[in-house]
Structure formats: structure tokens, C-alpha cells
PQR file of N, CA, C, O and H, with PARSE charges and radii, in Angstrom:
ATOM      1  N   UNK A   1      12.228   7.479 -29.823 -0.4000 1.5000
ATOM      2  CA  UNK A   1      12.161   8.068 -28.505 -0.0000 2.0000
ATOM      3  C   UNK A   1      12.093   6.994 -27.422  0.5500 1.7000
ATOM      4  O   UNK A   1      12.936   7.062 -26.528 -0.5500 1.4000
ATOM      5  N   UNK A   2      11.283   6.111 -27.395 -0.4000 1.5000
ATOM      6  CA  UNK A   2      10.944   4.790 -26.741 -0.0000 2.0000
ATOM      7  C   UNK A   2      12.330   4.099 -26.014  0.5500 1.7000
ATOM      8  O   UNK A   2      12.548   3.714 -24.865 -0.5500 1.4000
ATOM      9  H   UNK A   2      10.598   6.056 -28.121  0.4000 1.0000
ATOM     10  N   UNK A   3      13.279   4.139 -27.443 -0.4000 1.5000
ATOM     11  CA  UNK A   3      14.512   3.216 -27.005 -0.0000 2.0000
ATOM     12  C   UNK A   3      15.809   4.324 -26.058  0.5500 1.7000
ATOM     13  O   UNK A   3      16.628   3.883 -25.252 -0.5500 1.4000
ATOM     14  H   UNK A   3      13.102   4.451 -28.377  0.4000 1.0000
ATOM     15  N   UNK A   4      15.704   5.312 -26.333 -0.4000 1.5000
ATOM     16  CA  UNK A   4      16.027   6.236 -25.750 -0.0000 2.0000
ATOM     17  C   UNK A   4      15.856   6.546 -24.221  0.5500 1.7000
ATOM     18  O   UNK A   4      16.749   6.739 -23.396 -0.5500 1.4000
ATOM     19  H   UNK A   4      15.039   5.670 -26.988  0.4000 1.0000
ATOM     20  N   UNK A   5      14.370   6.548 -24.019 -0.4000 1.5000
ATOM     21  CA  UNK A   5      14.231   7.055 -22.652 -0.0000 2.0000
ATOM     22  C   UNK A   5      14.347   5.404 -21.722  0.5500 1.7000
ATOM     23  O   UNK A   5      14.490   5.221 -20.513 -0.5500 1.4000
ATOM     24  H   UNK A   5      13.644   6.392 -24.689  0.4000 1.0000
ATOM     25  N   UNK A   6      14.228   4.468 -22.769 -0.4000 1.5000
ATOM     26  CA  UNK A   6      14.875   3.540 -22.182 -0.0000 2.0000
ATOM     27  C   UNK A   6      16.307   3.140 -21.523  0.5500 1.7000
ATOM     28  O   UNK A   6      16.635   2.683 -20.429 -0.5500 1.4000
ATOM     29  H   UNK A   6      14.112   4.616 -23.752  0.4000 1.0000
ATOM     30  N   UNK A   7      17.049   3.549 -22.770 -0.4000 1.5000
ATOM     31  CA  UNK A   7      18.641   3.087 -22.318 -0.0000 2.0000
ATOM     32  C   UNK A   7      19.026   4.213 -21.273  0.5500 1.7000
ATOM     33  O   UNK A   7      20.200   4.546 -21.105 -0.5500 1.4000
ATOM     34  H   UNK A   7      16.782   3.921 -23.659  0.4000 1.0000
ATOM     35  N   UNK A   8      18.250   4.629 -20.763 -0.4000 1.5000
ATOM     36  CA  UNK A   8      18.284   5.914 -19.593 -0.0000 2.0000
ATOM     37  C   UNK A   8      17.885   5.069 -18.152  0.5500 1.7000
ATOM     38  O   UNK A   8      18.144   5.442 -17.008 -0.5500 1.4000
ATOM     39  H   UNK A   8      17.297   4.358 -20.899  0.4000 1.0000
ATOM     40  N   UNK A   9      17.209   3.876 -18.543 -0.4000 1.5000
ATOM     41  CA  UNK A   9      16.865   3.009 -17.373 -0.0000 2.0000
ATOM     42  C   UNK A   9      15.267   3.515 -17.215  0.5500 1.7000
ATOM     43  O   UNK A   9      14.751   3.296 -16.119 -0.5500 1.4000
ATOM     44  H   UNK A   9      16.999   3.573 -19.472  0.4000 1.0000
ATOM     45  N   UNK A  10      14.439   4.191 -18.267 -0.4000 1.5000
ATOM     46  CA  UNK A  10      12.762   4.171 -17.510 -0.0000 2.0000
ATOM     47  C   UNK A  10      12.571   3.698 -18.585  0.5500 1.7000
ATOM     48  O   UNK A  10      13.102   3.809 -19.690 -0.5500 1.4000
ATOM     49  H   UNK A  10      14.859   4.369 -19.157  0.4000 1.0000
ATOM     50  N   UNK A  11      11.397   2.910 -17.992 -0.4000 1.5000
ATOM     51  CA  UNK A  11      10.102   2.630 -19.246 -0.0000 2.0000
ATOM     52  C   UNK A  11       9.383   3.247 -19.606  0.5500 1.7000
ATOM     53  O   UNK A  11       9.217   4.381 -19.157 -0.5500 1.4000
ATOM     54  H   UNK A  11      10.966   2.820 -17.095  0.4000 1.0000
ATOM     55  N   UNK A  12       8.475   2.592 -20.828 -0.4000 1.5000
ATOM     56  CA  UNK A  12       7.518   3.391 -21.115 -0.0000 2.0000
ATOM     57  C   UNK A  12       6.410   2.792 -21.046  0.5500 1.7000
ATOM     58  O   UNK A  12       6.248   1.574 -20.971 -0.5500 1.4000
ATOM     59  H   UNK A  12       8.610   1.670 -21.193  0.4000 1.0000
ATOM     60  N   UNK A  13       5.669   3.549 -21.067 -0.4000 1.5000
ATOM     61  CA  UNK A  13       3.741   2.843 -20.972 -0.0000 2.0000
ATOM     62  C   UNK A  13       2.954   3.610 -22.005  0.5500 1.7000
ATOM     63  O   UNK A  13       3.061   4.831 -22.110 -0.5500 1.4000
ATOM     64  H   UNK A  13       5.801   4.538 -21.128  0.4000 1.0000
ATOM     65  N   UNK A  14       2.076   2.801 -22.848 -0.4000 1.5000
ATOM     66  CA  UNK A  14       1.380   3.623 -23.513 -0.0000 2.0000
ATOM     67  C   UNK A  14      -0.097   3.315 -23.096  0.5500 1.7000
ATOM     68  O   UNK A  14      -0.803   2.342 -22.833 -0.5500 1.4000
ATOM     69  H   UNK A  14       1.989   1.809 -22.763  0.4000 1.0000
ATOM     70  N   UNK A  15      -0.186   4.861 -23.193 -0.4000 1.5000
ATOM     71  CA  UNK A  15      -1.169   5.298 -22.388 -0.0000 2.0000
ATOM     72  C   UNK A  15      -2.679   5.627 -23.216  0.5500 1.7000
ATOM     73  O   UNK A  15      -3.657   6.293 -22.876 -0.5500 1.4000
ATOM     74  H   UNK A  15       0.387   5.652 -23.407  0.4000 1.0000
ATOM     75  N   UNK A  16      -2.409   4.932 -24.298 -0.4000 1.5000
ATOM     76  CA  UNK A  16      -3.686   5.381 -25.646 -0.0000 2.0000
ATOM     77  C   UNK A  16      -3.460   6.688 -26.230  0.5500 1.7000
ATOM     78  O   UNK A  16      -2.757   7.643 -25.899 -0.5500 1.4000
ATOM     79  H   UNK A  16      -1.615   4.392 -24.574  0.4000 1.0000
ATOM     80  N   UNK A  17      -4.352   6.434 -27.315 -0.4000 1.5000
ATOM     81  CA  UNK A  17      -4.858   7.593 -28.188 -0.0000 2.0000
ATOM     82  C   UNK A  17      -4.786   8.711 -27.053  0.5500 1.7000
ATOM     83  O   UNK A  17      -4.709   8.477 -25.847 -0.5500 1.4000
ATOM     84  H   UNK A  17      -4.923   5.658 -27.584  0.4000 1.0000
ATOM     85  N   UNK A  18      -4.828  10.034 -27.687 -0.4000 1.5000
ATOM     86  CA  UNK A  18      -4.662  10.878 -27.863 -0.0000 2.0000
ATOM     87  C   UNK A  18      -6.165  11.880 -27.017  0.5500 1.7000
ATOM     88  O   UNK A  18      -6.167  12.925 -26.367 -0.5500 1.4000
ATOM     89  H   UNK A  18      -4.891  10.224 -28.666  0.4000 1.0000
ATOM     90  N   UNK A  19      -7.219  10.988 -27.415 -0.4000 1.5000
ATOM     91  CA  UNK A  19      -8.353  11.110 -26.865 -0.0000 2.0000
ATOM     92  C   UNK A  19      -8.493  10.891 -25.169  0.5500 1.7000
ATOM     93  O   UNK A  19      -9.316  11.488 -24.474 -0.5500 1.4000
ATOM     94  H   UNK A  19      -7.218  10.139 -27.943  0.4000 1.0000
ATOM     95  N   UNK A  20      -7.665  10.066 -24.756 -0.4000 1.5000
ATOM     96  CA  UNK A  20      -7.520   9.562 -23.416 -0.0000 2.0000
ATOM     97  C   UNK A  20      -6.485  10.321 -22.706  0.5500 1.7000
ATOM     98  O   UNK A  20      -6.134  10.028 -21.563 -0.5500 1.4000
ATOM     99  H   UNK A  20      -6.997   9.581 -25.320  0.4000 1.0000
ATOM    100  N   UNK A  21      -6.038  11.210 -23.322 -0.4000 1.5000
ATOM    101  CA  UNK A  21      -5.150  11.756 -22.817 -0.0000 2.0000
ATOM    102  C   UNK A  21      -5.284  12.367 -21.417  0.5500 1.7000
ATOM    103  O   UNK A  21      -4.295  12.401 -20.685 -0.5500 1.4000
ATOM    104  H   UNK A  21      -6.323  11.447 -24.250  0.4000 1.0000
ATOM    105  N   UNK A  22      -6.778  12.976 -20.909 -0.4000 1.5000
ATOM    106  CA  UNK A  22      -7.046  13.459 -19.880 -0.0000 2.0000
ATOM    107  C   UNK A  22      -6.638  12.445 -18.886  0.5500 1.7000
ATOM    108  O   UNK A  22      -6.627  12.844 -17.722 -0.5500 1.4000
ATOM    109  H   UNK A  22      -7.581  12.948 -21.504  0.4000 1.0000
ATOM    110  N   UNK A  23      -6.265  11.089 -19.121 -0.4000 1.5000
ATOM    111  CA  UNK A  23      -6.320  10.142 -17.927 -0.0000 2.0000
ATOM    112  C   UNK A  23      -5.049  10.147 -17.305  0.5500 1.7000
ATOM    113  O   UNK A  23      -4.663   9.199 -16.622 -0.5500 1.4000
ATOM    114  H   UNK A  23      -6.274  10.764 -20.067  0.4000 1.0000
ATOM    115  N   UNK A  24      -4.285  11.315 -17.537 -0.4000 1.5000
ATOM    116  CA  UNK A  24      -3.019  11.753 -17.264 -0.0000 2.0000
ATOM    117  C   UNK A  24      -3.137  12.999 -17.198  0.5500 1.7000
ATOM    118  O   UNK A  24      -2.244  13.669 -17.716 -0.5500 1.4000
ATOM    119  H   UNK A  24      -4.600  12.085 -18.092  0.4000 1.0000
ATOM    120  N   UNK A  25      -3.951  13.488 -16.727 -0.4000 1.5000
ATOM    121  CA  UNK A  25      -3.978  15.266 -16.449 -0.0000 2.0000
ATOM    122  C   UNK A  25      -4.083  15.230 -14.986  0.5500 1.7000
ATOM    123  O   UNK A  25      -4.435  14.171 -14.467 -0.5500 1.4000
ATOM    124  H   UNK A  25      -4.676  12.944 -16.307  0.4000 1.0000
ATOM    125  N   UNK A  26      -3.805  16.324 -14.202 -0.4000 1.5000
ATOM    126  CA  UNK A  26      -3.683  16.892 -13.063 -0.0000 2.0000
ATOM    127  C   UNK A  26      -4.400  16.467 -11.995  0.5500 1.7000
ATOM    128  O   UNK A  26      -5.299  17.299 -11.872 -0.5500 1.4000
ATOM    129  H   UNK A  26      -3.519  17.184 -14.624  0.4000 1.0000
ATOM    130  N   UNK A  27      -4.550  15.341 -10.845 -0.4000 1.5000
ATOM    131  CA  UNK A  27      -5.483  15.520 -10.341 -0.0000 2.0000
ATOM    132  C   UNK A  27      -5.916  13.604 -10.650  0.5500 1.7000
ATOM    133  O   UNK A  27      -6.664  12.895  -9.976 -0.5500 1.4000
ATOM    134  H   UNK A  27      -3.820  14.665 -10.944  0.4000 1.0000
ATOM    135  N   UNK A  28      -5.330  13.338 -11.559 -0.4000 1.5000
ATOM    136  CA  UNK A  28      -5.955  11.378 -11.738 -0.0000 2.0000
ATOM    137  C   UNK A  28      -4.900  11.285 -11.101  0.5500 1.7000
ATOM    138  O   UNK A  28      -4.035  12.117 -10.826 -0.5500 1.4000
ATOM    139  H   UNK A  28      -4.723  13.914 -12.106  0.4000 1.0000
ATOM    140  N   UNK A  29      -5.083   9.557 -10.735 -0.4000 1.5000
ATOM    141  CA  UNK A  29      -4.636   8.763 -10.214 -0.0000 2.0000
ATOM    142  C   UNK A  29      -3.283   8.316 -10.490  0.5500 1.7000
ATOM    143  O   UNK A  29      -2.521   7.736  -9.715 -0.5500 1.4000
ATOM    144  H   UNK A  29      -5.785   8.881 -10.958  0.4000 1.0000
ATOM    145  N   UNK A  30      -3.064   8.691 -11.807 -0.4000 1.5000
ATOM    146  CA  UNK A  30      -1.388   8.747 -12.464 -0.0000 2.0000
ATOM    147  C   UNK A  30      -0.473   9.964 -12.153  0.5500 1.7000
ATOM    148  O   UNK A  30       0.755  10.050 -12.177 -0.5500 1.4000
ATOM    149  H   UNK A  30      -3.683   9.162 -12.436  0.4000 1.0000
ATOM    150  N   UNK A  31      -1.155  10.615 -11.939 -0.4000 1.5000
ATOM    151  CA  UNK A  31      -0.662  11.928 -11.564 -0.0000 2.0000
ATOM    152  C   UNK A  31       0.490  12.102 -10.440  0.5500 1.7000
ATOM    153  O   UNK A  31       0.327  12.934  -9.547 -0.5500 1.4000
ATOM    154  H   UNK A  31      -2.153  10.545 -11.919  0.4000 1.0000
ATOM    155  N   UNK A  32       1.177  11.632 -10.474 -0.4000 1.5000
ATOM    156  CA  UNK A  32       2.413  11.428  -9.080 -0.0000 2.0000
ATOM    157  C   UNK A  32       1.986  10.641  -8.034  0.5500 1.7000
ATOM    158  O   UNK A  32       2.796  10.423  -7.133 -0.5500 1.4000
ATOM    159  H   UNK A  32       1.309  10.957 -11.199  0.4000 1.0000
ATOM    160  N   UNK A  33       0.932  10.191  -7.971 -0.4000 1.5000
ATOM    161  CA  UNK A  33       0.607   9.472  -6.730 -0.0000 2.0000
ATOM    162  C   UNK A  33       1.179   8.131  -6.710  0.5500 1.7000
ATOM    163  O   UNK A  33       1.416   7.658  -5.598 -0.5500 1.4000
ATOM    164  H   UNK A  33       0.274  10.368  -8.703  0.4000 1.0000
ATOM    165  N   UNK A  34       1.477   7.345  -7.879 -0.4000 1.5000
ATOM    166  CA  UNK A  34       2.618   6.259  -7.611 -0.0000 2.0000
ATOM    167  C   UNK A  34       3.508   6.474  -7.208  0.5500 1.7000
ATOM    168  O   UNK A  34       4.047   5.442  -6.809 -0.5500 1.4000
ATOM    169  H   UNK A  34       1.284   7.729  -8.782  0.4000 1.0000
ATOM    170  N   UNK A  35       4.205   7.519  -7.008 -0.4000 1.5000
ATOM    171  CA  UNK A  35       5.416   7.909  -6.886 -0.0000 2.0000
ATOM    172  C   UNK A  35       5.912   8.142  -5.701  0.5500 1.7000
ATOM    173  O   UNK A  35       7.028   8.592  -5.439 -0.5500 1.4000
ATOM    174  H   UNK A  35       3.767   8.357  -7.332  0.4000 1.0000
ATOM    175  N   UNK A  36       4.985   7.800  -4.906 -0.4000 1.5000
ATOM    176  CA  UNK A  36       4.592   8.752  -3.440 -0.0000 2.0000
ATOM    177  C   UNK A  36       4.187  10.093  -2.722  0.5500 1.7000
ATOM    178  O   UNK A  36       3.474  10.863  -3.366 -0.5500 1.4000
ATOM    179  H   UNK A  36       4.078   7.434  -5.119  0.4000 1.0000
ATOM    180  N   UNK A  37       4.373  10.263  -2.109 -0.4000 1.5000
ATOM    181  CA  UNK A  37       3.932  11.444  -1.694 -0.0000 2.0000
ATOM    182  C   UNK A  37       4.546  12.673  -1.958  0.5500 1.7000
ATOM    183  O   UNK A  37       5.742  12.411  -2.085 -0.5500 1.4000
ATOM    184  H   UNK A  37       4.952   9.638  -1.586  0.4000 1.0000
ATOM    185  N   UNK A  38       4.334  14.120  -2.140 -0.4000 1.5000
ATOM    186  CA  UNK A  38       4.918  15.116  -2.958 -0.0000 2.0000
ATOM    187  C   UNK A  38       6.045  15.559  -1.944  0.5500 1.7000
ATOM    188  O   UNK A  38       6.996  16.298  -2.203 -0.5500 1.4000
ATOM    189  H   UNK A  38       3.362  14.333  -2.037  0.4000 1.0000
ATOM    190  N   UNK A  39       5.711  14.887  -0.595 -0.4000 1.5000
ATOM    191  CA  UNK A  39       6.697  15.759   0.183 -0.0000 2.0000
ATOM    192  C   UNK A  39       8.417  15.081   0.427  0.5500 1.7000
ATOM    193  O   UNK A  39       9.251  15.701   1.087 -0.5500 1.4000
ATOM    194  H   UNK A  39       4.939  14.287  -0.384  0.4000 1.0000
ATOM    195  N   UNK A  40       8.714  13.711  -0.247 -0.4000 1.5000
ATOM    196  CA  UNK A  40       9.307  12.933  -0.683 -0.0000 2.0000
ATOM    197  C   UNK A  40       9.968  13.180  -1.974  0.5500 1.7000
ATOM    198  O   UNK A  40       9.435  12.514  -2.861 -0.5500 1.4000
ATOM    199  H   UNK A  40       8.036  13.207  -0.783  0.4000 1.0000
ATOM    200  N   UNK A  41      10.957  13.915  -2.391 -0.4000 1.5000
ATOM    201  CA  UNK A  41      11.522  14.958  -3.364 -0.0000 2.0000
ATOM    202  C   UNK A  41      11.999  13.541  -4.326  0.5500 1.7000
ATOM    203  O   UNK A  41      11.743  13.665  -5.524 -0.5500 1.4000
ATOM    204  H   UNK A  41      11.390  14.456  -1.670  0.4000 1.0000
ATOM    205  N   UNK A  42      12.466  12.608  -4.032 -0.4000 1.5000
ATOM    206  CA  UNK A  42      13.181  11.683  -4.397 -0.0000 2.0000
ATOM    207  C   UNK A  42      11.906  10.599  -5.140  0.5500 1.7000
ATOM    208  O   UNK A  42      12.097   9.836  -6.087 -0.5500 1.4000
ATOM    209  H   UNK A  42      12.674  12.507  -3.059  0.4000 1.0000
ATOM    210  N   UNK A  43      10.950  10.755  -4.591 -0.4000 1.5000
ATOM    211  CA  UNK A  43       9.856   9.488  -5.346 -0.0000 2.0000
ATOM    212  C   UNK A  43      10.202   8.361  -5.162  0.5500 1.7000
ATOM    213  O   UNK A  43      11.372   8.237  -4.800 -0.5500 1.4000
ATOM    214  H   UNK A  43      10.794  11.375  -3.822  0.4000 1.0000
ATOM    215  N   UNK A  44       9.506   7.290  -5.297 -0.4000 1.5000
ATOM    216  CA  UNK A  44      10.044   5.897  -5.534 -0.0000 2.0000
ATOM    217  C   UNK A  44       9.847   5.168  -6.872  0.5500 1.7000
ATOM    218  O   UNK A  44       9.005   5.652  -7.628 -0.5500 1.4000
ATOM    219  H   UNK A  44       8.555   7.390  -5.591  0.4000 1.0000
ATOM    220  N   UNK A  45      10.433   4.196  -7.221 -0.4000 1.5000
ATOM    221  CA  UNK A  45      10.419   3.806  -8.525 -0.0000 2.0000
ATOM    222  C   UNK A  45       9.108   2.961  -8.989  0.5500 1.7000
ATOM    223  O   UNK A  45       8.905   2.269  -7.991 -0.5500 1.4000
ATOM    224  H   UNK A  45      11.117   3.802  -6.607  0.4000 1.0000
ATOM    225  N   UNK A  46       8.207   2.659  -9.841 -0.4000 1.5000
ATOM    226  CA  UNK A  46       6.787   2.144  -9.830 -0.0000 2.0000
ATOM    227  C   UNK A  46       7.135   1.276 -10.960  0.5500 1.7000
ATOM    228  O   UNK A  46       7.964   1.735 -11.746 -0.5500 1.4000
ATOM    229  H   UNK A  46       8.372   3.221 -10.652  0.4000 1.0000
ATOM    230  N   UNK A  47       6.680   0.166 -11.178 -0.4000 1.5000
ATOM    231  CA  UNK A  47       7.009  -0.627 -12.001 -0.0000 2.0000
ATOM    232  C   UNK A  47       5.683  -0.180 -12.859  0.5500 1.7000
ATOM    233  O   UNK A  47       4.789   0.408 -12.250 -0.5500 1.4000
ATOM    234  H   UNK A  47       6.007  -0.206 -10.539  0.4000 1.0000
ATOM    235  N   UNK A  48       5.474  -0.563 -14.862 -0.4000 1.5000
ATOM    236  CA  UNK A  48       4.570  -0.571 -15.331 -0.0000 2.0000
ATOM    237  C   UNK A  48       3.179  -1.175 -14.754  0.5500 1.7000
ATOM    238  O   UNK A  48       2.197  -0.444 -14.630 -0.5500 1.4000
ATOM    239  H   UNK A  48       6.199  -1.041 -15.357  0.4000 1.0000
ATOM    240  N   UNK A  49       3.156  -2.255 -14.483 -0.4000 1.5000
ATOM    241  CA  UNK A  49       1.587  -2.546 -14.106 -0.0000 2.0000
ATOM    242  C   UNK A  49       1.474  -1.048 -13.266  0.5500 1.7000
ATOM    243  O   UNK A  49       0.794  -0.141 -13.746 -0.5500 1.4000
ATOM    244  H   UNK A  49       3.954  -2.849 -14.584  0.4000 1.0000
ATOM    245  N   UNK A  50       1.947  -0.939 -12.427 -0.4000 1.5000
ATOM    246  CA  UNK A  50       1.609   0.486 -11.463 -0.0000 2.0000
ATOM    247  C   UNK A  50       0.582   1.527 -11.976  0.5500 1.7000
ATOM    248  O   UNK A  50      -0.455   2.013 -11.525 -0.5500 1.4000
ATOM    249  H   UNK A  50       2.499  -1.676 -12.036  0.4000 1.0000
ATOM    250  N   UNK A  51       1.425   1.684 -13.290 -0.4000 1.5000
ATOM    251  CA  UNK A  51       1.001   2.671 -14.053 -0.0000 2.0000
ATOM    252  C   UNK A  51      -0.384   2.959 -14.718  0.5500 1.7000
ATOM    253  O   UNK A  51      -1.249   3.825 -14.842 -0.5500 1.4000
ATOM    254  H   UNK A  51       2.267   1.289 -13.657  0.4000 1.0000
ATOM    255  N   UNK A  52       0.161   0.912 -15.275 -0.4000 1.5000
ATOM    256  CA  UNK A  52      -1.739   1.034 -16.073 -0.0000 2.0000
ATOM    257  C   UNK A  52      -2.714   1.016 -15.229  0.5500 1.7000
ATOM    258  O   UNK A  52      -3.750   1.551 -15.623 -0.5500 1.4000
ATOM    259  H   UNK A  52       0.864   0.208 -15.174  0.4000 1.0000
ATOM    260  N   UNK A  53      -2.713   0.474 -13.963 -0.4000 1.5000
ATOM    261  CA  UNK A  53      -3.529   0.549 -13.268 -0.0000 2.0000
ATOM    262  C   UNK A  53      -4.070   1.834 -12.772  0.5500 1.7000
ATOM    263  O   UNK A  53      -5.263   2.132 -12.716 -0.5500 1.4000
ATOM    264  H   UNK A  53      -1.871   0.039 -13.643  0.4000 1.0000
ATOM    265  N   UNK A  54      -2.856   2.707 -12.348 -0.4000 1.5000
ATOM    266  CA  UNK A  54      -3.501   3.908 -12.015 -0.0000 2.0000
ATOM    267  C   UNK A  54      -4.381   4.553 -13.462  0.5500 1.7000
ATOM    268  O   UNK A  54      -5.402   5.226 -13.327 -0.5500 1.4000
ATOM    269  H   UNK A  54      -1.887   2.464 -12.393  0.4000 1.0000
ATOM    270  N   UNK A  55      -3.825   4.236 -14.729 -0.4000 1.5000
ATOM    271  CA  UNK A  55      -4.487   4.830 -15.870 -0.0000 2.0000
ATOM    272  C   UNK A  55      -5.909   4.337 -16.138  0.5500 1.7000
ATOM    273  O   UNK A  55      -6.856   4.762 -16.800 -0.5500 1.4000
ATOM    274  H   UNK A  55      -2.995   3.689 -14.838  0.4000 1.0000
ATOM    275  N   UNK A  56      -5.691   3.303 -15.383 -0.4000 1.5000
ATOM    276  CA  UNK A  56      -7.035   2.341 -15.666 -0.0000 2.0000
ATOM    277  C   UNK A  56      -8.217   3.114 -14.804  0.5500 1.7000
ATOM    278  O   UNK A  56      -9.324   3.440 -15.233 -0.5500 1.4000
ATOM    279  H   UNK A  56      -4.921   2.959 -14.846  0.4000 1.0000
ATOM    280  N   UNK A  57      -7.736   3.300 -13.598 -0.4000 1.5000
ATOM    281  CA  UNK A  57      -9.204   4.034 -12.752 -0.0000 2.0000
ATOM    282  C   UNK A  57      -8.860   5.321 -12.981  0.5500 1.7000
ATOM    283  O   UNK A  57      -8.593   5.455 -11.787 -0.5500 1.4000
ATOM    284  H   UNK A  57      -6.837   3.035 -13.249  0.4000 1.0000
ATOM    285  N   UNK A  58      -8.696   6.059 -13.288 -0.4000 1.5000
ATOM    286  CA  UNK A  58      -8.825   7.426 -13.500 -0.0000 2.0000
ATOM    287  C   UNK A  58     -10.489   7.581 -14.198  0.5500 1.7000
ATOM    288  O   UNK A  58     -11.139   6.947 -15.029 -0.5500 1.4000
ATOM    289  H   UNK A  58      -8.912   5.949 -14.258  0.4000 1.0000
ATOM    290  N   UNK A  59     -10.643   8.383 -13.631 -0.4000 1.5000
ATOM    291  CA  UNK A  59     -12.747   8.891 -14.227 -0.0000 2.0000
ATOM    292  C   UNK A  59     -12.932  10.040 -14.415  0.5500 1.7000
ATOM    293  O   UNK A  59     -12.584  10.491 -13.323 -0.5500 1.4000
ATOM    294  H   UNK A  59     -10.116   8.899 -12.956  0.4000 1.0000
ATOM    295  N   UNK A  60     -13.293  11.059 -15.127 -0.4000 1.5000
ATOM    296  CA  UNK A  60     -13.597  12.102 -15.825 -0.0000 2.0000
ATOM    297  C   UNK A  60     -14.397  13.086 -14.893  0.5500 1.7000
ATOM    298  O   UNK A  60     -14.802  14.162 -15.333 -0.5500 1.4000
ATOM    299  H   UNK A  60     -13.575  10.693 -16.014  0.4000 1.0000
TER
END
């Protein structure tokens, strides 16, 4: 799957176990907010560090 959604031009980030999964639910910091703002249909492109970082502060 990895090399796939690659040769599509995105990366991937892994985001941990399975257990951490909430750090990507509705409402964290990964949650579209790299992307910009929702009213911006188009998004902008976020490089990985972007990502872990937002995964990184996300808090329960």
C-alpha cells in the first residue's frame, strides 16, 4: 500500500500502533489543520515533519 499511495505523489507517515490511534481522531492537531483552513477546498501540501509534529502534540 505504502509504495502505491506513493507513486501517486503522497507520503506516508506512520503514525504508531494502533493504540495511538486517537492522535488522529477528530478534533487533534492532525486533523486538517496542516492543511489549512476548511474554507480553502484545495488545502496546501504539508511536508512529513508537519505531520509528526502535529501527531506529536495532540493530548487526550
Amino acid at each position: 500500500m505504502t509504495a502505491f499511495i506513493e507513486s501517486i505523489g503522497f507520503s506516508v507517515v506512520d503514525a504508531g500502533p494502533l493504540a495511538d490511534g486517537w492522535r488522529q481522531a477528530t478534533g487533534t492537531p492532525v486533523w486538517g489543520t496542516p492543511y489549512g483552513p476548511s474554507s480553502n477546498e484545495k488545502g496546501r501540501p504539508v511536508d512529513e515533519d508537519a505531520i509528526r509534529t502535529a501527531l506529536a502534540t495532540a493530548t487526550r
